[in-house]
C-alpha atoms as a printed R data frame, in Angstrom:
    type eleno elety resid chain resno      x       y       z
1   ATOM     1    CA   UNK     A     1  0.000   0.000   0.000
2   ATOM     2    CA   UNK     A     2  3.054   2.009   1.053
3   ATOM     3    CA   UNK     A     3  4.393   2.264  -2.492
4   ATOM     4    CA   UNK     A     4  1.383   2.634  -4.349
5   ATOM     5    CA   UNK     A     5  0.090   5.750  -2.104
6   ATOM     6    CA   UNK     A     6  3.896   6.808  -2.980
7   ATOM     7    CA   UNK     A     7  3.187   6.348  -6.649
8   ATOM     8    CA   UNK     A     8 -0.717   8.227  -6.956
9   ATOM     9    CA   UNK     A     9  1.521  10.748  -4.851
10  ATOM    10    CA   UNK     A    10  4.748  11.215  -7.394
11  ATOM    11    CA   UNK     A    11  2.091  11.119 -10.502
12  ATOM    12    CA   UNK     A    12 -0.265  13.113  -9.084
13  ATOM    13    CA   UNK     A    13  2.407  16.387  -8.517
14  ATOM    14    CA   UNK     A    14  4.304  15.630 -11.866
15  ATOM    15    CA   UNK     A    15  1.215  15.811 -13.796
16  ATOM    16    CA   UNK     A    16  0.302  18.702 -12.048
17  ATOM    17    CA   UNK     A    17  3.193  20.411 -12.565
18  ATOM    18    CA   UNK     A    18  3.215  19.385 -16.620
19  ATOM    19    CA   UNK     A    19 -0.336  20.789 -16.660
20  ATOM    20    CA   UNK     A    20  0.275  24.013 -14.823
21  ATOM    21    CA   UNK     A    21  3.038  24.817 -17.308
22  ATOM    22    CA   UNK     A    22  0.671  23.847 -20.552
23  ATOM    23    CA   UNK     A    23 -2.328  25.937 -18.762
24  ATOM    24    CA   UNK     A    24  0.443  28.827 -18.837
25  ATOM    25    CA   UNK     A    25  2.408  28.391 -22.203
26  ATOM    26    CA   UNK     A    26 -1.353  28.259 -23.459
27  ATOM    27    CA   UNK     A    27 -3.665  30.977 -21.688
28  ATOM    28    CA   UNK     A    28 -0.919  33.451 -21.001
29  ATOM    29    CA   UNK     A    29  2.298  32.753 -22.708
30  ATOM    30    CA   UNK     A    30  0.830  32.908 -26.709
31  ATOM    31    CA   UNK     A    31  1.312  28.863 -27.179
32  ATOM    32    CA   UNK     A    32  4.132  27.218 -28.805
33  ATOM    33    CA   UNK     A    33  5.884  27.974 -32.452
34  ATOM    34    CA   UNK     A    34  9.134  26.693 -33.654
35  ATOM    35    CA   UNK     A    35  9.808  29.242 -36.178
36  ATOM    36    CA   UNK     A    36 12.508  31.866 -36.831
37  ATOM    37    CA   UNK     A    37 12.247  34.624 -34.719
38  ATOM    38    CA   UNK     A    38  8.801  33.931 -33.002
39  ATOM    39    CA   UNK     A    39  8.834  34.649 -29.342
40  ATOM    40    CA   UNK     A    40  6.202  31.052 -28.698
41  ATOM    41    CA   UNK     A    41  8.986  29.642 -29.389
42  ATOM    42    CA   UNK     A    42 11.151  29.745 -26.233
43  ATOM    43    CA   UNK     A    43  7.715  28.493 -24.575
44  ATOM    44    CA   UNK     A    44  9.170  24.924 -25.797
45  ATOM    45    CA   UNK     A    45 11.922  25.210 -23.248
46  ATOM    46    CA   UNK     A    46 10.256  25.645 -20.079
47  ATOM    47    CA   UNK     A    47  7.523  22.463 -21.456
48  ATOM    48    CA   UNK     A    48 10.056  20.496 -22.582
49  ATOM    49    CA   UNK     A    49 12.411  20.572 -19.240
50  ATOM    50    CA   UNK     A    50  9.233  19.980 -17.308
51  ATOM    51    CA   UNK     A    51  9.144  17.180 -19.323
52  ATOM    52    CA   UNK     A    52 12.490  15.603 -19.587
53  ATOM    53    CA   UNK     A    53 13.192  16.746 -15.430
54  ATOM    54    CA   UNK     A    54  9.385  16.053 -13.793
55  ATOM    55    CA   UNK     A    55  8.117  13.283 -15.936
56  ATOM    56    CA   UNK     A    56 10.712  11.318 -18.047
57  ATOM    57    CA   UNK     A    57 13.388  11.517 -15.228
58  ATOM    58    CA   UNK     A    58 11.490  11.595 -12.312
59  ATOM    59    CA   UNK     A    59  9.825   8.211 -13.011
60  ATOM    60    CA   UNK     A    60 13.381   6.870 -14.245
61  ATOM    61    CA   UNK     A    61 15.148   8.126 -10.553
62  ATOM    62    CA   UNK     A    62 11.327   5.971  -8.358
63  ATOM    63    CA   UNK     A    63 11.746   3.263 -10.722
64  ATOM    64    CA   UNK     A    64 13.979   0.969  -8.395
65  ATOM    65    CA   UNK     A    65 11.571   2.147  -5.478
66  ATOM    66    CA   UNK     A    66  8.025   1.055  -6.787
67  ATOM    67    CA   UNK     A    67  8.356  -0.889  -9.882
68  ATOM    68    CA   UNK     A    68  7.648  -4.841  -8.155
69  ATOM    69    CA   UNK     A    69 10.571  -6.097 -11.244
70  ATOM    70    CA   UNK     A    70 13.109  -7.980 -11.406
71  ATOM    71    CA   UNK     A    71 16.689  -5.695 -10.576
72  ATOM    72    CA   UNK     A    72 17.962  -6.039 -14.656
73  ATOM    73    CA   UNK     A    73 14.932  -4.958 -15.557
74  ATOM    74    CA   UNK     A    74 14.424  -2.206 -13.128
75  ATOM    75    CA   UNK     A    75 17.908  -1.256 -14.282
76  ATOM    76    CA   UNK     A    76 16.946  -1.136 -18.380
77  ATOM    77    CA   UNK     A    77 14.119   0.673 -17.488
78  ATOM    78    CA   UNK     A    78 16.080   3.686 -15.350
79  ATOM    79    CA   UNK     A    79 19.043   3.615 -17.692
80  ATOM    80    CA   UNK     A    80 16.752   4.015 -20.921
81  ATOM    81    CA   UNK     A    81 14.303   7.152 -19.038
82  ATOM    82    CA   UNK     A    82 17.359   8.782 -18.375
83  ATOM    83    CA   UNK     A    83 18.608   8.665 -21.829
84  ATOM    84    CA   UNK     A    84 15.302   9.852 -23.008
85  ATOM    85    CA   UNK     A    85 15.370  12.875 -20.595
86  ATOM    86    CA   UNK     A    86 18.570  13.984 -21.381
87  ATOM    87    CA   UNK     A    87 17.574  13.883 -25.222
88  ATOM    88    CA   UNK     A    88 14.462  15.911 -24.260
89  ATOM    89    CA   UNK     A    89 16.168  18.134 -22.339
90  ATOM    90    CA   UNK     A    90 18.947  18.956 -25.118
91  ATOM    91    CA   UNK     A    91 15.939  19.803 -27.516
92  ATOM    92    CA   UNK     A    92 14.821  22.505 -25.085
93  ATOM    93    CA   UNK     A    93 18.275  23.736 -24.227
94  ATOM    94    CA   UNK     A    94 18.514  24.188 -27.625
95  ATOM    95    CA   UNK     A    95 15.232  26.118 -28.349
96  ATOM    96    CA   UNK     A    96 16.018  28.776 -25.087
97  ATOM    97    CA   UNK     A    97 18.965  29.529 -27.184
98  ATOM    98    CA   UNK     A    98 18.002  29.733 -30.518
99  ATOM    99    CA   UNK     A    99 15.475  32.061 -29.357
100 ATOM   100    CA   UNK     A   100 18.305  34.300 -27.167
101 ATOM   101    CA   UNK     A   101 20.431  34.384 -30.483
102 ATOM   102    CA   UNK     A   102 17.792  35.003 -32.598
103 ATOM   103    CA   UNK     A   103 16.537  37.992 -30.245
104 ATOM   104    CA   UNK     A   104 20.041  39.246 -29.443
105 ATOM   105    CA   UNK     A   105 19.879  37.962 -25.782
106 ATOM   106    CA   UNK     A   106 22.538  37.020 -23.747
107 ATOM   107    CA   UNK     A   107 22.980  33.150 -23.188
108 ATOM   108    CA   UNK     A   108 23.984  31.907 -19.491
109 ATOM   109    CA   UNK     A   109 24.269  35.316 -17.494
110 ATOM   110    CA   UNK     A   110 21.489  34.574 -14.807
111 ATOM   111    CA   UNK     A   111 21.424  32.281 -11.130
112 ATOM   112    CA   UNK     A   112 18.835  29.976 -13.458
113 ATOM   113    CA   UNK     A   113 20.820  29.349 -16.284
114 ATOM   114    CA   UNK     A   114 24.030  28.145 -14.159
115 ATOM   115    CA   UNK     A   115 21.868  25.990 -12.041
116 ATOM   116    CA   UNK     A   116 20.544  24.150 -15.612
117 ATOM   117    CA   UNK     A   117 24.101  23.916 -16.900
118 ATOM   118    CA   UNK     A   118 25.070  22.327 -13.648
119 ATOM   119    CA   UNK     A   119 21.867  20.118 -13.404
120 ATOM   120    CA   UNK     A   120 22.275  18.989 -16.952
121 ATOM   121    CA   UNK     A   121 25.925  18.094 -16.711
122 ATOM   122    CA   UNK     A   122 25.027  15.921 -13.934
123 ATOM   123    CA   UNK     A   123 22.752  14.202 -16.010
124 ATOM   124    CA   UNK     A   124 24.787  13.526 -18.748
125 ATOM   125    CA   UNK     A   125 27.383  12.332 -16.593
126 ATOM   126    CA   UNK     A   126 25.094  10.178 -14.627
127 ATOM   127    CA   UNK     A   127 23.957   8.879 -18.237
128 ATOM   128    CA   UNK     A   128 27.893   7.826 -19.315
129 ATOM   129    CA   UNK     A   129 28.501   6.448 -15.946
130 ATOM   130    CA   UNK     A   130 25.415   4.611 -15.552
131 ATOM   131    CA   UNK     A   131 25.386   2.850 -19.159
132 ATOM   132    CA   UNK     A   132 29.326   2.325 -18.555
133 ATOM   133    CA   UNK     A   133 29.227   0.600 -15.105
134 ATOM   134    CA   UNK     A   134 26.072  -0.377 -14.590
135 ATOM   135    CA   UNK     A   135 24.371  -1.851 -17.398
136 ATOM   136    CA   UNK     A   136 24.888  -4.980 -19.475
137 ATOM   137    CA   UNK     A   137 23.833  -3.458 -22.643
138 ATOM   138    CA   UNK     A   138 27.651  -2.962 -23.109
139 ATOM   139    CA   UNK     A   139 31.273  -4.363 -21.406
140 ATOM   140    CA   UNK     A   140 30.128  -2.880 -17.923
141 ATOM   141    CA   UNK     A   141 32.572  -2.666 -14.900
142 ATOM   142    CA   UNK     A   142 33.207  -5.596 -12.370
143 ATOM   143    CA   UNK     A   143 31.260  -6.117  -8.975
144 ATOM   144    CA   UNK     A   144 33.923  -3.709  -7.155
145 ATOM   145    CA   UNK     A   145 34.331  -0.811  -9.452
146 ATOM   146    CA   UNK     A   146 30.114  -0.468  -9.710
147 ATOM   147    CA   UNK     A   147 30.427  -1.060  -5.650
148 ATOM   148    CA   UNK     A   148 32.801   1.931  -5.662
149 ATOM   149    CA   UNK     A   149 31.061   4.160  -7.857
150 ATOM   150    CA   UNK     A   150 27.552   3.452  -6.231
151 ATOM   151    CA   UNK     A   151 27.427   6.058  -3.583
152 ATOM   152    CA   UNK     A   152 28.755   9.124  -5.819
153 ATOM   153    CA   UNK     A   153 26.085   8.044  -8.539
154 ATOM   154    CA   UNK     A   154 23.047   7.782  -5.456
155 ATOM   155    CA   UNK     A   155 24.333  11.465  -4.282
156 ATOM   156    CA   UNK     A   156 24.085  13.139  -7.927
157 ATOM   157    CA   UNK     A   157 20.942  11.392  -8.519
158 ATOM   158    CA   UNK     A   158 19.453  13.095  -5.621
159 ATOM   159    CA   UNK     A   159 21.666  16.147  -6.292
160 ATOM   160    CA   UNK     A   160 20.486  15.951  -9.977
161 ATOM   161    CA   UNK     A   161 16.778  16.059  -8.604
162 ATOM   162    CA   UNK     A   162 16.998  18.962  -5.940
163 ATOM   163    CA   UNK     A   163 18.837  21.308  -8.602
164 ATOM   164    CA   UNK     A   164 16.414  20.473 -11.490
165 ATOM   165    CA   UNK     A   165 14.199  21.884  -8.694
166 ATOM   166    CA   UNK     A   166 16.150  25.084  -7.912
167 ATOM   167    CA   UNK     A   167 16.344  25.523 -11.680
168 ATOM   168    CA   UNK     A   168 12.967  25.068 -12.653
169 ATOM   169    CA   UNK     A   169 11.942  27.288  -9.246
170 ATOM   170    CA   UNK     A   170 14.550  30.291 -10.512
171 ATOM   171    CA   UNK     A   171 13.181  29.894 -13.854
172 ATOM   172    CA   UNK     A   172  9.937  30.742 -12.979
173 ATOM   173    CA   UNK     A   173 10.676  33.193 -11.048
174 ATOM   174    CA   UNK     A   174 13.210  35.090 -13.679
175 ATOM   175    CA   UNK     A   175  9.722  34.657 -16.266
176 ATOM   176    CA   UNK     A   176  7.362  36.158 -13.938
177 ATOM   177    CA   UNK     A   177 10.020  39.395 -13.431
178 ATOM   178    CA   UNK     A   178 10.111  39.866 -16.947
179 ATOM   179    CA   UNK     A   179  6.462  39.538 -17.497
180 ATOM   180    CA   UNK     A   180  5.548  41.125 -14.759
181 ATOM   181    CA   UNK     A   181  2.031  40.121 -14.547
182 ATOM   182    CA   UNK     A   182 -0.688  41.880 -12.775
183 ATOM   183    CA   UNK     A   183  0.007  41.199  -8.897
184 ATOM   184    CA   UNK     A   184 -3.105  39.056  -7.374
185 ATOM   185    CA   UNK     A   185 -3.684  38.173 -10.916
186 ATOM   186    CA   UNK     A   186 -5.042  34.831 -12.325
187 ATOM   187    CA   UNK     A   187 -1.694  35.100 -14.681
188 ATOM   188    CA   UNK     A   188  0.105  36.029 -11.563
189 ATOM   189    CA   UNK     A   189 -0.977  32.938  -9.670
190 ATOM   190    CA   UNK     A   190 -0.395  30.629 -12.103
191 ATOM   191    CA   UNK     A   191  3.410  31.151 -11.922
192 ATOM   192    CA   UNK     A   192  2.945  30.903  -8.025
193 ATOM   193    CA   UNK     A   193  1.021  27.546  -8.627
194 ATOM   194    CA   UNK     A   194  3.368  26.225 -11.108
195 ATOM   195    CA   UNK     A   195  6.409  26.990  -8.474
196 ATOM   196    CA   UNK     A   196  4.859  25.321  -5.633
197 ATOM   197    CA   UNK     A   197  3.928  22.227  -7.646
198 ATOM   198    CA   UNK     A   198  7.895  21.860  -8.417
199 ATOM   199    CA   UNK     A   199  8.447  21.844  -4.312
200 ATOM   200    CA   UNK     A   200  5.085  19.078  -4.087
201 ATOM   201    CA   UNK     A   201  7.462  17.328  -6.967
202 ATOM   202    CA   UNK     A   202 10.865  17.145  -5.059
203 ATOM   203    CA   UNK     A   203  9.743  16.319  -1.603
204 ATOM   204    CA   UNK     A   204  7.516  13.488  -3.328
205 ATOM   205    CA   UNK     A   205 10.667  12.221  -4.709
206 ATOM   206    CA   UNK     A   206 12.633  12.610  -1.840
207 ATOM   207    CA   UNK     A   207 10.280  10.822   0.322
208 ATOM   208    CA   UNK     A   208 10.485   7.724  -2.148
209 ATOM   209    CA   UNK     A   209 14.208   7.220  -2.002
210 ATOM   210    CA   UNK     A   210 14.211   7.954   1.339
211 ATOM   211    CA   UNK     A   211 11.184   6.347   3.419
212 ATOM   212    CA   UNK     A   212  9.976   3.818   0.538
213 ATOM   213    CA   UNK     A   213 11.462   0.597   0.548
214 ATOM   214    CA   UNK     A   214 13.156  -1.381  -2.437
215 ATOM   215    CA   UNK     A   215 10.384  -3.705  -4.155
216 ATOM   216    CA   UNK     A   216 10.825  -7.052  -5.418
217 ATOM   217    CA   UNK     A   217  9.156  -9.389  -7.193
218 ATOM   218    CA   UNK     A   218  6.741 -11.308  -5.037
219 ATOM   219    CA   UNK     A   219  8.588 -14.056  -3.656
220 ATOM   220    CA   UNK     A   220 12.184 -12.469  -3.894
221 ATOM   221    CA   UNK     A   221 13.161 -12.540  -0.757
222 ATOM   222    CA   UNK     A   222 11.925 -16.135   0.540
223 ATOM   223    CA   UNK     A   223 13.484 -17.514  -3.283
224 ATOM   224    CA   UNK     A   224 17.045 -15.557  -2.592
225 ATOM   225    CA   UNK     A   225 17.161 -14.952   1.029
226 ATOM   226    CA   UNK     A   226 18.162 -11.125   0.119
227 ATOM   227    CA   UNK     A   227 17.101  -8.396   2.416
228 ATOM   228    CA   UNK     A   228 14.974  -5.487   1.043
229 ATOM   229    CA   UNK     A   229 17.911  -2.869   0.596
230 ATOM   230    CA   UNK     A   230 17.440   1.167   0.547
231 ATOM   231    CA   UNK     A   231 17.965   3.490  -2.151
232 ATOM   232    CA   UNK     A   232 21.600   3.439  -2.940
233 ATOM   233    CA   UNK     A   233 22.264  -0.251  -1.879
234 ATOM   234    CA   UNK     A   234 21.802  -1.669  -5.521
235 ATOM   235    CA   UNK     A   235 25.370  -2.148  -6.906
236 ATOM   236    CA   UNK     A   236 24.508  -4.702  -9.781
């Protein structure tokens, strides 16, 4: 029961937060464009990070929480949703600064921008590492290199999710100073909404790796005589 309340919980604040940010790109924000020198179409970055950060990786960082699968599994499953987030999240690095160039804007001055330079490098790097030591796809390292590496790849996975967090936080923020929206205004509250479903999102995931326990397929245990481990204890 534990991990499925933990589940309706995660799903319920990412998909809140993905349909705050939709609500807002659409009502107030003049929807989405990908065209040469169309302001809609920086509206592709803040959707598309939501996207790759809330939903693709967020599910990808639970997955050896609350998925009842066998550990390979669990482990194609994480290494594949992180791939796909950090493809998604390329594609809207990539719109932010077409649209900066195409508007004469400076590129990476501002608190948000170095936070999403630093939050995507991690996940890159957890992306390399994790393919390269941890999964069989290819020549993966032995038992006591992944052992080693286990606890620096746990911290920047929780890292990774507390500054996509920041990031997405500042970023709303640094939109709502230069729209500067009516204060006590439906447009106004809909950044304030959007922010504090990115806080419901991070201490949802939080709470997972910290409080839920690993799950196994039914039967694991009694079959292997393994313990249920925490977050961080998986080193195959």
């Amino acid at each position: 029961m534990k991990h499925l309340l933990s589940l309706v919980a995660f799903e319920i604040s990412a998909l809140l937060t993905l349909a705050l940010v939709i609500y807002w790109i659409e009502q107030y924000a003049g929807g989405m464009k990908w065209e040469y020198k169309n302001r809609s179409k920086f509206n592709y970055h803040p959707l598309l990070m939501i996207i790759a950060f809330v939903i693709v990786m967020g599910h990808a960082v639970i997955t050896f929480r609350i998925l009842p699968l066998a550990h390979r599994t669990k482990k194609y499953i994480h290494g594949t949703l992180n791939l796909v987030a950090a493809i998604v999240a390329t594609v809207g690095l990539v719109a932010v600064i077409q649209f900066h160039n195409e508007f004469n804007i400076p590129n990476f001055y501002s608190l948000h921008s170095w936070l999403g330079l630093v939050t995507l490098s991690i996940l890159y790097l957890q992306v390399l590492a994790g393919f390269g030591i941890f999964q069989d796809l290819f020549e993966g390292a032995g038992r006591e290199v992944r052992a080693a590496y286990n606890p620096w790849h746990v911290v920047a996975g929780i890292c990774m999710v507390t500054f996509a967090a920041c990031t997405m936080t500042t970023g709303v923020q640094e939109k709502y100073g230069f729209t500067n929206p009516e204060k006590f205004s439906a447009h106004a509250y809909a950044f304030n909404f959007l922010g504090l479903s990115i806080f419901l999102w991070v201490a949802t995931v939080i709470w997972i790796l910290i409080a839920v326990e690993k799950r196994e397929p039914e039967g694991y245990e009694a079959i292997t005589g393994q313990a249920v481990t925490r977050y961080g204890d998986e080193t195959n």
